[in-house]
C-alpha positions, 0 to 999 in steps of 0.5 A: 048635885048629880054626878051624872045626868044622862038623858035619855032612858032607852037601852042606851041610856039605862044600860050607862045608868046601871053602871054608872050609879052602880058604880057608886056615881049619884045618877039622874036618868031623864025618860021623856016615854016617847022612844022608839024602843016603846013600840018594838017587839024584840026577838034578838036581844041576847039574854032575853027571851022574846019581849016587848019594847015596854017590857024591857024599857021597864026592866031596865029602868028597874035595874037603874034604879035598884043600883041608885039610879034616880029616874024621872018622868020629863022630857030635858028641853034645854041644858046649860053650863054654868060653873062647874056643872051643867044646869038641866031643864026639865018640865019647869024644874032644874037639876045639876050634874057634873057630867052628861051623857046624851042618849037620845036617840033618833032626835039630835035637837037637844044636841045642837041647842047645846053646841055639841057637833052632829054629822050625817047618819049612816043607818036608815032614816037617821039623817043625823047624829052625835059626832062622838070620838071611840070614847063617846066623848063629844066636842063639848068637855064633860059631855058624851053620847051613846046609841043611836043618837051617837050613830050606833045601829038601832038594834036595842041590843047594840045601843045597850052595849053602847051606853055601858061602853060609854059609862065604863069609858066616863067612869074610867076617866073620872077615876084616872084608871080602868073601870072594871065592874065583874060581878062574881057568882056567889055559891 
């Protein structure tokens, strides 16, 4: 069993996976390759230089991973509870978690099989998103979302920020105290 499944595997969903599994949280990340940071061309992302969707996606995933993160290749297509934990498809396999934290973007489908509440969008062209407390908490218990499904800008810089706020928020949760994660340069 997962700690925490987090579907997804754009800037939101990566940037929660860094800290959650660095954190020391058994993390599952799902990527189904289909977002739409996979076709960007980044000019404005902070602390990078100029680069590419791809680019960074890959980065990304390769931080997740070097702090534990296990990342696999499929698209989630139903999620259930069962117990104390949630019960992930993904192409013909399961997998359980504690926790989930939904990343995925401009799709909201995933969402709404699950129960969890939408409302209308605010960005262009996104109609709809993950209806989210300040937290990033959702109405169904132990469920959260971050980015753009979540109905934050679609600005990867934006969506990352997003996801680590919501991981430091889940993380505090579980621990009972504020999560704080300040990495020292060392001399």
């Amino acid at each position: 069993m997962y700690d925490i499944a987090i579907i997804g595997g754009g800037p939101a969903g990566t940037s929660a996976a860094i800290f959650t599994s660095k954190a020391g949280k058994k993390t599952i990340l799902f990527d189904h390759d289909k977002g739409m940071t996979k076709r960007a061309w980044i000019e404005n992302h902070y602390g990078a230089a100029d680069i590419e969707g791809p680019e960074l996606i890959r980065i990304g995933h390769q931080q997740a991973e070097q702090h534990g993160t296990e990342l696999v290749k499929a698209e989630v297509t139903n999620v259930t509870r069962q117990n104390n934990a949630f019960v992930i498809e993904a192409d013909g396999k399961q997998y359980e978690a504690k926790y989930i934290i939904l990343s995925t973007g401009l799709s909201t489908a995933l969402a709404e099989k699950m129960g969890v509440n939408t409302k209308p969008g605010s960005e262009p062209r996104i109609q709809k998103v993950i209806d989210v407390d300040p937290q990033g908490k959702t109405n169904i218990e132990g469920v959260w979302a971050a980015g753009t499904a979540a109905g934050v800008s679609v600005h990867t810089i934006i969506t990352a920020g997003d996801g680590a706020k919501v991981a430091i928020n889940l993380l505090s949760e579980i621990k009972g105290e504020r999560h704080v994660d300040h990495d020292i340069l060392k001399k």
